[in-house]
C-alpha positions in Angstrom: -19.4 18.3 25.0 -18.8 16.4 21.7 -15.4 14.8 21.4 -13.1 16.0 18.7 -11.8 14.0 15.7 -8.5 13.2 17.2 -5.9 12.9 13.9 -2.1 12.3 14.9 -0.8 11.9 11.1 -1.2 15.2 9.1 -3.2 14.3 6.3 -6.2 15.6 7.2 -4.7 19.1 8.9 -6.4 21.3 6.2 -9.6 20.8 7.8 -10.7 22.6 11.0 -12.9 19.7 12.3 -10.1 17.4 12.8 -8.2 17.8 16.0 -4.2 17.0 13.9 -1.9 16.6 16.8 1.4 15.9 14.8 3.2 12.5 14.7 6.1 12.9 18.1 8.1 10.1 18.5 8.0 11.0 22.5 4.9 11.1 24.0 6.2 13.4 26.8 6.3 15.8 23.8 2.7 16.5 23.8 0.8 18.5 26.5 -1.3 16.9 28.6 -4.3 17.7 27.5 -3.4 16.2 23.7 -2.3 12.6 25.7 -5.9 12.5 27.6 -7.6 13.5 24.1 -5.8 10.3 22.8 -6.5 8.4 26.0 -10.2 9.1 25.4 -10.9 8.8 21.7 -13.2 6.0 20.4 -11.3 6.5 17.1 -7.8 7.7 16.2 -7.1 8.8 12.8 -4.0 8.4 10.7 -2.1 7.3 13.9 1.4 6.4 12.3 3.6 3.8 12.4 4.5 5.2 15.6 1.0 4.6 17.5 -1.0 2.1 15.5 0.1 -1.2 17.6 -0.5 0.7 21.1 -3.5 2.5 20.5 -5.0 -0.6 18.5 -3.6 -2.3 21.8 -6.1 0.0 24.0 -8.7 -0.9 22.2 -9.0 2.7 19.6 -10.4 2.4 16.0 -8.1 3.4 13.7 -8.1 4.7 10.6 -6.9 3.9 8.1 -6.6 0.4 9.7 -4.2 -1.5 12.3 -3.2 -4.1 9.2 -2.4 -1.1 6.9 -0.1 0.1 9.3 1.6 -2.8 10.0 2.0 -4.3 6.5 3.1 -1.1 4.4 6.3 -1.0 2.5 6.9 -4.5 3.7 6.5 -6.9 0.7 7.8 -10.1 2.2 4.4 -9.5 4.6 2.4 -9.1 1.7 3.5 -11.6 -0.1 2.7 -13.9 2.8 -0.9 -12.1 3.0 -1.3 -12.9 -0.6 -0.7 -16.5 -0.8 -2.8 -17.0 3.0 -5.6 -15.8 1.8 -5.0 -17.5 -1.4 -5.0 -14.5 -4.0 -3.6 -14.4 -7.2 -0.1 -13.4 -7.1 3.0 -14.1 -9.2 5.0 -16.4 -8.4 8.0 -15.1 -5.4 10.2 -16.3 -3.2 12.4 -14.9 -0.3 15.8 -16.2 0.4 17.5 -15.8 3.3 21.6 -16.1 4.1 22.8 -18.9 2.1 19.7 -19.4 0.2 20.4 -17.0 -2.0 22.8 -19.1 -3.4 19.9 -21.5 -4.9 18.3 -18.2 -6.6 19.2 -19.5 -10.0 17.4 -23.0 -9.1 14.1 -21.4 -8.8 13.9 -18.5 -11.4 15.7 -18.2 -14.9 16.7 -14.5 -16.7 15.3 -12.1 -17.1 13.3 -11.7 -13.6 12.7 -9.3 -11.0 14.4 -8.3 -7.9 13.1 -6.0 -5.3 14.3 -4.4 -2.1 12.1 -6.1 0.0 11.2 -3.3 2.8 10.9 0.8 2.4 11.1 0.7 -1.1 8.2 3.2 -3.3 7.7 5.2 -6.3 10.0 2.4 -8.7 12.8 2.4 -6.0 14.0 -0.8 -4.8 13.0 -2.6 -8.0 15.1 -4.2 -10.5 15.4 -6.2 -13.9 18.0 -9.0 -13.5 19.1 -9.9 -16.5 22.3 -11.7 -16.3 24.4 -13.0 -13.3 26.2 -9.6 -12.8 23.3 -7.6 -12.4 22.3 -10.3 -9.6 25.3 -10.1 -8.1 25.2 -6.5 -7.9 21.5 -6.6 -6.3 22.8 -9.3 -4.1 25.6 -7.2 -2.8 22.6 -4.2 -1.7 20.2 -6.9 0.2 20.6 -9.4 2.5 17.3 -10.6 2.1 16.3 -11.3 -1.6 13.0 -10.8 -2.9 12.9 -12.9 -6.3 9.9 -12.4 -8.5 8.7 -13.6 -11.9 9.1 -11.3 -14.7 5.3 -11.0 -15.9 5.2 -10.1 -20.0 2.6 -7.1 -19.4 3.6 -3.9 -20.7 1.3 -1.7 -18.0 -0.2 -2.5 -15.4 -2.9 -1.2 -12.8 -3.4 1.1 -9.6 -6.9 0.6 -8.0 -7.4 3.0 -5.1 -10.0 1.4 -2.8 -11.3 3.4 0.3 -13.7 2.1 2.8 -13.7 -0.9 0.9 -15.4 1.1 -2.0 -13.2 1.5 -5.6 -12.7 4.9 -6.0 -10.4 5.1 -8.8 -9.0 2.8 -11.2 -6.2 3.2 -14.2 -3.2 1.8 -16.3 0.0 3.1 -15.7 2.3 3.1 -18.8 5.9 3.2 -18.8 7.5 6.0 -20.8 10.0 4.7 -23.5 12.7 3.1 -22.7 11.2 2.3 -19.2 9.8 -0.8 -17.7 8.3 0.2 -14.6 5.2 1.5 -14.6 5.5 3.5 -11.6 4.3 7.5 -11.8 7.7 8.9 -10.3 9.1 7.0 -12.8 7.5 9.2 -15.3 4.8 6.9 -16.7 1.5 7.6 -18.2 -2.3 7.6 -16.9 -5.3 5.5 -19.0 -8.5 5.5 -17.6 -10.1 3.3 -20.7 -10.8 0.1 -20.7 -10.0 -0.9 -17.0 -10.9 -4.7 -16.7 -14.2 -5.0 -14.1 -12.7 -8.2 -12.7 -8.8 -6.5 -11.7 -11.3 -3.9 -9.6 -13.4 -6.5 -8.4 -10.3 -8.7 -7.0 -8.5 -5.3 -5.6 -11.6 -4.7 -3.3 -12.0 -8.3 -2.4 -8.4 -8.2 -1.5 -9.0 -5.1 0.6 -12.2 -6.4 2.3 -10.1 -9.7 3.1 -7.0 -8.2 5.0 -8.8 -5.1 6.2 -7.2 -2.6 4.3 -9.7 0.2 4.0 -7.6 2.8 2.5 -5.0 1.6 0.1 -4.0 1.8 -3.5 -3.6 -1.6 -5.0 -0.8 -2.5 -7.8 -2.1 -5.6 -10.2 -1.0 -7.2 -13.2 -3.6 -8.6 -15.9 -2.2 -11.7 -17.8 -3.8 -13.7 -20.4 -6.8 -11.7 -18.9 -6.5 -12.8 -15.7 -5.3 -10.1 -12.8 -3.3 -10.7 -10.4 -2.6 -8.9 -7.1 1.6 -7.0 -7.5 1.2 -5.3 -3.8 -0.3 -2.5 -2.0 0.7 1.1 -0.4 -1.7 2.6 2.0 0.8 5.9 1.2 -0.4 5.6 -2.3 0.3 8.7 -5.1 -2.5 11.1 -5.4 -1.4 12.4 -9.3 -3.5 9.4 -10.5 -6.3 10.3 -9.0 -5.9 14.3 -9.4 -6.1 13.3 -13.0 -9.5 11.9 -12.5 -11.0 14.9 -10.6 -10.4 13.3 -7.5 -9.2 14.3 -4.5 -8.8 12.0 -2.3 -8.1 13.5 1.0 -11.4 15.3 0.6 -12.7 12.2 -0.2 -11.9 10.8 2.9 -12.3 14.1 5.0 -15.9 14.0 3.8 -16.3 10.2 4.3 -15.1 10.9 7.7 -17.5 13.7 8.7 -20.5 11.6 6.7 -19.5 8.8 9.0 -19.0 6.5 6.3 -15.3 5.9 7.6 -14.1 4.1 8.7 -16.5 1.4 7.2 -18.0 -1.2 8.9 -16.0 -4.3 9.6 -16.3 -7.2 7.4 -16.0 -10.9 7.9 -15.5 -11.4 4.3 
């Protein structure tokens, strides 16, 4: 008898061949029969934050990937990833406690502040432009995450699964707005997309195994650099492009193209 493709996450529950058990914080929740279905899948898909460090601890597959569990909506971790694997990145720094104090002996106005974990869609990121609108960010955070303000007027959202590029565009802010962010009511461009920001999202994804993630980068001076990454990336981009990319990676799935083979690269 053929196993079922066991899916805990709901993204894939429009399609009968995928066996979606529902994320449960318990595990007494589910009957027994949906534990020893976990207990004996080879792979486990869309697993959750809940299950992705103990079922990658018994030895499952996952997909998407252990790593793009464990380092989504946390950009002091990606940061970190960035600069190990020594990818372009703007220049950042975390302070802790009474480092914050020493902010202002590291960056000058106007530069960027972010909420440094759970923050999406433009939430969580600010312009500071003056010592009150620091203190004001300080007050919200313990933990500051102090970036460089980049002079780009767009930037770009690479959506890379199975370590293919599946869609790539600018993202302009509306008037009046300077983040670039969809839910922040910015604009779609599909021209011109620079071959080399694709070519370093994909080599970014290959390198920290992320094999389904939309990647955020910055082109200065015609050079890209890597912003961050959200493996619960926005679908309107790709929508726009005639994509859709859950059937994208329903079909990849059933194709057995994902998840894609590991690379050492």
């Amino acid at each position: 008898m053929t196993q079922p493709l066991v899916a805990i996450g709901r993204r894939l529950a429009r399609y009968p061949q995928f066996l979606t058990l529902g994320p449960r914080p318990n595990l007494d929740d589910y009957p027994p029969e949906h534990l020893e279905l976990i207990r004996q899948a080879d792979t486990v898909f869309y697993p959750t934050e809940l299950l992705a460090p103990q079922l990658a601890a018994l030895g499952k597959r996952l997909f998407p990937s252990l790593a793009c569990h464990l380092l989504e909506g946390d950009k002091i971790k990606q940061t970190t990833l960035f600069k190990l694997l020594g990818l372009p990145h703007p220049r950042t720094r975390v302070f802790y406690g009474r480092q914050r104090q020493t902010i202002l002996d590291h960056f000058s106005f106007p530069f960027v502040a972010k909420k440094p974990r759970a923050s999406s869609r433009g939430r969580g990121v600010f312009l500071i432009e003056n010592q009150d609108q620091l203190s004001a960010y300080l007050a919200g955070n313990k933990v500051a995450y102090i970036q460089e303000r980049l002079p780009i007027e767009r930037d770009l959202r690479v959506v890379v699964i199975g370590f293919e590029p599946v869609c790539a565009y600018w993202r302009l802010p509306p008037e009046g707005e300077w983040r670039s962010n969809l839910a922040q009511g910015a604009l779609v461009s599909f021209d011109n997309v620079p071959p080399a920001a694709v070519e370093l999202a994909v080599h970014a994804a290959r390198a920290a195994d992320l094999d389904e993630v939309g990647l955020d980068l910055a082109v200065v001076s015609g050079e890209p650099l890597l912003l961050e990454f959200n493996v619960k990336y926005g679908r309107q981009g790709p929508a726009l492009a005639g994509i859709d990319v859950v059937d994208y990676v329903a079909r990849g799935i059933l194709a057995k193209r994902l998840p894609p083979a590991r690379s050492d690269t």
